[in-house]
N, CA, C and O atoms as CSV, one atom per row, in Angstrom:
chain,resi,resn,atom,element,x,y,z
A,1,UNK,N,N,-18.367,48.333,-10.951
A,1,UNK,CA,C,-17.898,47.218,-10.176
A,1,UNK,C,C,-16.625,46.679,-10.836
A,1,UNK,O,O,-16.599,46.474,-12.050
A,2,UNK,N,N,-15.667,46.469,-10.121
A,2,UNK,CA,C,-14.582,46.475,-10.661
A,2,UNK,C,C,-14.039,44.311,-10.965
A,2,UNK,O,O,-14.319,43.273,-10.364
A,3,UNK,N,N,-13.261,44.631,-12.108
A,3,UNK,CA,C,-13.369,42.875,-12.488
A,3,UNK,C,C,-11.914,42.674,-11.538
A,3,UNK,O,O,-10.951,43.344,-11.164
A,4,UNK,N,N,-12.593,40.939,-11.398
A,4,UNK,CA,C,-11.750,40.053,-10.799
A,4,UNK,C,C,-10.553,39.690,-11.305
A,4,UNK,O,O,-10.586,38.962,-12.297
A,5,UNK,N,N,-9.298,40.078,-10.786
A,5,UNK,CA,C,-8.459,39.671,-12.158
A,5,UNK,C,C,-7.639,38.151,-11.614
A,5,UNK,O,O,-7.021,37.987,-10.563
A,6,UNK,N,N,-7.935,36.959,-12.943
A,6,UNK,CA,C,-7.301,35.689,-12.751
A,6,UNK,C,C,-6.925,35.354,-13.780
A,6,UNK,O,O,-7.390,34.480,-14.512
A,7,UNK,N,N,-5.433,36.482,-14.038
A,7,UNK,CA,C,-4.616,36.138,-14.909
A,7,UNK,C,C,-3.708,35.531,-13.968
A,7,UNK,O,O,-2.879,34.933,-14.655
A,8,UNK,N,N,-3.416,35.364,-12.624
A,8,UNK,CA,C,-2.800,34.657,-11.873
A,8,UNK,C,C,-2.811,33.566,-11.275
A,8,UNK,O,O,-1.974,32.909,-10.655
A,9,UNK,N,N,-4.490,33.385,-11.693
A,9,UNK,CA,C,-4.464,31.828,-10.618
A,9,UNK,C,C,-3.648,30.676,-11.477
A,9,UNK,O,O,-2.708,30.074,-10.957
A,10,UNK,N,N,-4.130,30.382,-12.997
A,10,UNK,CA,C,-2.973,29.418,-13.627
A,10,UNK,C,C,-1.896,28.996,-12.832
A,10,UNK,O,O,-1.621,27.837,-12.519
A,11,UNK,N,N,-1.300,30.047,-12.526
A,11,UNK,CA,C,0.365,30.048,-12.627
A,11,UNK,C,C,-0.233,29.628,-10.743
A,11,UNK,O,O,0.012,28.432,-10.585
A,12,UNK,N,N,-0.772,30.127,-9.639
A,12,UNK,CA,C,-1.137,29.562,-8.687
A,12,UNK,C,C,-1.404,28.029,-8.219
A,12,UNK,O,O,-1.031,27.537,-7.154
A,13,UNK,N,N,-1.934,27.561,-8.969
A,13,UNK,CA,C,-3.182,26.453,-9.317
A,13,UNK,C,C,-1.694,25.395,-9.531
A,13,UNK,O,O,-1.269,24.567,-8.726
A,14,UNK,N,N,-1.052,25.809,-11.057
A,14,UNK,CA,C,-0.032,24.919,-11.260
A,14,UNK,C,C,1.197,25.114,-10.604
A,14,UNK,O,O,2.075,24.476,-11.185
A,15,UNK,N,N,1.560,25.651,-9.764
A,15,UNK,CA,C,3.070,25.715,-8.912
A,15,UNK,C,C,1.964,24.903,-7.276
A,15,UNK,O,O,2.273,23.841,-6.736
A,16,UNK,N,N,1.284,25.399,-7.040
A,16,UNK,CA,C,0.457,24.417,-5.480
A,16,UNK,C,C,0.470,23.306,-5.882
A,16,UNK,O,O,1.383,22.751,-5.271
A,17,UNK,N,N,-0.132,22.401,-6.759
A,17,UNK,CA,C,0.020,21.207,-7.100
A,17,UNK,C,C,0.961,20.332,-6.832
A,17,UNK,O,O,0.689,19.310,-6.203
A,18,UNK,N,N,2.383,20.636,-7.329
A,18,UNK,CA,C,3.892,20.011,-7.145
A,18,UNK,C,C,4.120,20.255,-5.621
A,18,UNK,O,O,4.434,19.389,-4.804
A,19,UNK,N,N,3.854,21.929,-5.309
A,19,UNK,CA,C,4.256,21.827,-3.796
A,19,UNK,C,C,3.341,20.595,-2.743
A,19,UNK,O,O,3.872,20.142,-1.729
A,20,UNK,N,N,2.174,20.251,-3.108
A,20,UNK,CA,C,1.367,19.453,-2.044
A,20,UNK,C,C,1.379,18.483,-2.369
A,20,UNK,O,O,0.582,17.673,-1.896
A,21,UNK,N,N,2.316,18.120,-3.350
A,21,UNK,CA,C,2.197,16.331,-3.598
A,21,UNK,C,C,3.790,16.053,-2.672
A,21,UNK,O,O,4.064,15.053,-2.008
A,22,UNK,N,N,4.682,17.314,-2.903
A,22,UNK,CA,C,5.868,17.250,-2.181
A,22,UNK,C,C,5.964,17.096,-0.784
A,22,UNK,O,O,6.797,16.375,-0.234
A,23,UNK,N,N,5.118,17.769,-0.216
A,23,UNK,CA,C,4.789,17.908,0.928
A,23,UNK,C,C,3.935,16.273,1.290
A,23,UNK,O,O,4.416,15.548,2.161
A,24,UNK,N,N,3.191,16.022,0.839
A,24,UNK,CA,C,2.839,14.804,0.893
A,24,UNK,C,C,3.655,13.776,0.981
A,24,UNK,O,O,3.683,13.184,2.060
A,25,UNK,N,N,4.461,13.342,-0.054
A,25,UNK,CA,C,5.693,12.571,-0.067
A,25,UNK,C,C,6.906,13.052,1.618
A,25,UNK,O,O,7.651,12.259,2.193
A,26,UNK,N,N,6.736,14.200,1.895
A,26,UNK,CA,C,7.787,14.451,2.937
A,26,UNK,C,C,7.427,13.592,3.925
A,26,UNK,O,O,8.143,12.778,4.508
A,27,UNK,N,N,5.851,13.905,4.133
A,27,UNK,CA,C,5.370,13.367,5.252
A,27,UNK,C,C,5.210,12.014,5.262
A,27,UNK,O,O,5.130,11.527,6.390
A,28,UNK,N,N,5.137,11.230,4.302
A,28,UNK,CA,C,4.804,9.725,4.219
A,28,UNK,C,C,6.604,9.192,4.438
A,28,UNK,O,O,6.980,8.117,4.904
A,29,UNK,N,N,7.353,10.182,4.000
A,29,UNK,CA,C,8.551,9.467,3.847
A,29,UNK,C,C,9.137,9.219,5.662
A,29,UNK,O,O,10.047,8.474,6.026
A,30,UNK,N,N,8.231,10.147,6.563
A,30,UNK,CA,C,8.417,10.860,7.825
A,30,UNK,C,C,7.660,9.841,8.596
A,30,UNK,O,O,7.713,10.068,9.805
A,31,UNK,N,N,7.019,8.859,8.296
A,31,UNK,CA,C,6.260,8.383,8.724
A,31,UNK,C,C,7.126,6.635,9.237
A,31,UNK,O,O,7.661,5.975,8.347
A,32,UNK,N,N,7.124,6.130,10.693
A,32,UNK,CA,C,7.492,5.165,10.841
A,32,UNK,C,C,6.458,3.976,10.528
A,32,UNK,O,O,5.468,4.470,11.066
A,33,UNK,N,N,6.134,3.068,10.154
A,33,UNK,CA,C,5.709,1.974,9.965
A,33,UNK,C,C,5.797,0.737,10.668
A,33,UNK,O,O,6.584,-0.004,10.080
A,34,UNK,N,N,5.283,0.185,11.742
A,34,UNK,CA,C,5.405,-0.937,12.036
A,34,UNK,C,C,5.937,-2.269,11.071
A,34,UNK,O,O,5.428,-2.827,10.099
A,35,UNK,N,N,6.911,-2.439,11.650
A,35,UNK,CA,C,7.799,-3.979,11.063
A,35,UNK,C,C,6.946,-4.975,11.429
A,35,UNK,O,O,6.190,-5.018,12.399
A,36,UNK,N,N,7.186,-5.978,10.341
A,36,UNK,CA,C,7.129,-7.459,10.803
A,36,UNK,C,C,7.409,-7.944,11.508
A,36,UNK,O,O,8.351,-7.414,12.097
A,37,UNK,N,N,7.059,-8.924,11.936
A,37,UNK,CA,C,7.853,-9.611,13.212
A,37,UNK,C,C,9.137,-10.663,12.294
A,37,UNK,O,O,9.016,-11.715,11.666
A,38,UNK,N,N,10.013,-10.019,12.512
A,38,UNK,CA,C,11.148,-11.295,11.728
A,38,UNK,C,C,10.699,-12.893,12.153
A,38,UNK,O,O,10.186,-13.235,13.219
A,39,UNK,N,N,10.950,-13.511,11.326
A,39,UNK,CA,C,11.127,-15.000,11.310
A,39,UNK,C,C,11.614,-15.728,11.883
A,39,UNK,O,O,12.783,-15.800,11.502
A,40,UNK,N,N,11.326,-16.672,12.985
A,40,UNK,CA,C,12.537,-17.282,13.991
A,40,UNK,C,C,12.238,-18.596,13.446
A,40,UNK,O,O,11.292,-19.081,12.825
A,41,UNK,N,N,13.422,-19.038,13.908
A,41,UNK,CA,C,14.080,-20.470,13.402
A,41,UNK,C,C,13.301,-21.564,14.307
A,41,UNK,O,O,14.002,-21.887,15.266
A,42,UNK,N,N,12.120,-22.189,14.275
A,42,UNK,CA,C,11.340,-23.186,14.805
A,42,UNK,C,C,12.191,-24.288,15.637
A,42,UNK,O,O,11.546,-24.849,16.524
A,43,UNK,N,N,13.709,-24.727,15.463
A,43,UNK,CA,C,14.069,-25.510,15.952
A,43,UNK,C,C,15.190,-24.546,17.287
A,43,UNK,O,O,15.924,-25.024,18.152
A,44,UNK,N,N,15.041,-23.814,17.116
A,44,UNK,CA,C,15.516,-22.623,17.975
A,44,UNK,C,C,14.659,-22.676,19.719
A,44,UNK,O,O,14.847,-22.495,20.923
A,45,UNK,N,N,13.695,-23.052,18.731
A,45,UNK,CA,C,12.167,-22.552,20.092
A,45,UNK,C,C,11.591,-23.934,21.011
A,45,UNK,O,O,10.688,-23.998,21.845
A,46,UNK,N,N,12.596,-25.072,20.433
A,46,UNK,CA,C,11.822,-26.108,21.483
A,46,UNK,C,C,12.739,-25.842,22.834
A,46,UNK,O,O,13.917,-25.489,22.779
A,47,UNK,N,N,11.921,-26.097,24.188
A,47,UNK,CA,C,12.801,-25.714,25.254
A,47,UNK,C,C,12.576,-27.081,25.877
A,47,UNK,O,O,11.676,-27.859,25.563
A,48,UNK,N,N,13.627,-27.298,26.914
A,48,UNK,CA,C,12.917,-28.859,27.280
A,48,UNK,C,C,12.806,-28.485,29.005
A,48,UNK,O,O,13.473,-28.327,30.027
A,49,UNK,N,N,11.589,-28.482,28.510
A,49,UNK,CA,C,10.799,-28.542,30.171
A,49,UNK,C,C,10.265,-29.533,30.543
A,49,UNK,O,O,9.840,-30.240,29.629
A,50,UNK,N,N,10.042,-30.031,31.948
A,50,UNK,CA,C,10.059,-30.951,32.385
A,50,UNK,C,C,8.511,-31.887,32.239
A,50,UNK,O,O,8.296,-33.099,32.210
A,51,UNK,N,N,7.477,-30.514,32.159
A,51,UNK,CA,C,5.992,-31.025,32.074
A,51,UNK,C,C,5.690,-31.280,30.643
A,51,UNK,O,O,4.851,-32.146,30.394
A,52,UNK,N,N,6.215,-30.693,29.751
A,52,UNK,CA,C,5.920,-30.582,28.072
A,52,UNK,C,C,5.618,-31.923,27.310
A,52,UNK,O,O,5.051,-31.894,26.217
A,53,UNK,N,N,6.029,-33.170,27.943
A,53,UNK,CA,C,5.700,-34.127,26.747
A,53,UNK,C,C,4.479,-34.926,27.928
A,53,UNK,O,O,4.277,-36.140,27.912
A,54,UNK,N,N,3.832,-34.043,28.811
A,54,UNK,CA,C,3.036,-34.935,29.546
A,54,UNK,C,C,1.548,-34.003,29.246
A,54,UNK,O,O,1.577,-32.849,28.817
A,55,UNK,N,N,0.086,-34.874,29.613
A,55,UNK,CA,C,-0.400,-34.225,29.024
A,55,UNK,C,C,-1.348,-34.304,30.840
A,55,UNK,O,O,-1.197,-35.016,31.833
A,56,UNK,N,N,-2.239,-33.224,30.503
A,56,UNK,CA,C,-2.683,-32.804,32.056
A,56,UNK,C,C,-4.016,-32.615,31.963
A,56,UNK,O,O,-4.173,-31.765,31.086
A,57,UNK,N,N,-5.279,-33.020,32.487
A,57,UNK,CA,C,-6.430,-32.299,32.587
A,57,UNK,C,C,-7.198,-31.153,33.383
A,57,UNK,O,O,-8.155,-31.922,33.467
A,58,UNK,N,N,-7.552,-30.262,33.901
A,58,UNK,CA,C,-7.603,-29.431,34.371
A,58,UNK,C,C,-9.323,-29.415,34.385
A,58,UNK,O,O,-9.941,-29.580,33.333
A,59,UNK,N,N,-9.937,-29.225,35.528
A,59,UNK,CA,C,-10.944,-29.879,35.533
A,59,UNK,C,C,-11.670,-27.835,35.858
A,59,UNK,O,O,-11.043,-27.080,36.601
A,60,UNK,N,N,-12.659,-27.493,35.310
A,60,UNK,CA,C,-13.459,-26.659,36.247
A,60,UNK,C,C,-14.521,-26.698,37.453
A,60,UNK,O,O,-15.121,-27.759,37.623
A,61,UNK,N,N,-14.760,-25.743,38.198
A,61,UNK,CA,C,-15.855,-26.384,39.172
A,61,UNK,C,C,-17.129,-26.823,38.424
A,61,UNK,O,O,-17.737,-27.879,38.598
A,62,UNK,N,N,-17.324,-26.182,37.865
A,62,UNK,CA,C,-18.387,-26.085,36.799
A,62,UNK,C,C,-18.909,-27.505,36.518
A,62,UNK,O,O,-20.104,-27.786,36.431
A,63,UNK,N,N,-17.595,-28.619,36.346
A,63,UNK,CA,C,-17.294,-29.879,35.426
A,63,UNK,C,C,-17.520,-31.230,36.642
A,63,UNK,O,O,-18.034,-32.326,36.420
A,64,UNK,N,N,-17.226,-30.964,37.313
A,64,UNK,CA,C,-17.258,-31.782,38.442
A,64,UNK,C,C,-18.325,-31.839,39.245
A,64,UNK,O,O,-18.779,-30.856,39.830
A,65,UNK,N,N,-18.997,-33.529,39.351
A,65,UNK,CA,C,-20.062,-33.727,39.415
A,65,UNK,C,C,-20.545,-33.314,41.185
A,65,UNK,O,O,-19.790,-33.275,42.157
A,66,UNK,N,N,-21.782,-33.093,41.150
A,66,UNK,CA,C,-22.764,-32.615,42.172
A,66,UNK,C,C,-22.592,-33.899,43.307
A,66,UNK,O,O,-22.592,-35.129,43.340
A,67,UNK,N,N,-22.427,-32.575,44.313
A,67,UNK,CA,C,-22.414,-33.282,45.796
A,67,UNK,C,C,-24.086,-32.901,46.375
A,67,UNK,O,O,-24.670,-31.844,46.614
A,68,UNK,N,N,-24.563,-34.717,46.462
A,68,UNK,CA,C,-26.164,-34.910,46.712
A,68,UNK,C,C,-26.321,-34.599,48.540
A,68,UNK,O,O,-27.423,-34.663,49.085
């Protein structure tokens, strides 16, 4: 029965290593990432609408009392 010869894997074993971490890095570098939402300027965002400084109740049917 004839022997296995692994006078080669070493040199296998340690050159795959570098290649799949490289390859790894390619792909992460390949990879888009969702952004933040940038920062907006709060005094930017008041709008002046006409209903905004009034305040309103909104009733459900649910809320409104029973017709006897």
């Amino acid at each position: 029965m004839p022997q296995l010869d692994t006078s080669t894997w070493l040199t296998v074993i340690m050159t795959m290593l570098p290649t799949l971490y490289l390859i790894t890095q390619l792909k992460l570098l390949s990879t888009n990432y969702h952004q933040p939402p940038s920062q907006k300027n709060p005094n930017l965002q008041i709008h002046n609408i006409h209903w905004q400084p009034k305040w309103t109740k909104i009733y459900s049917p649910h809320s409104q009392p029973r017709q006897s």
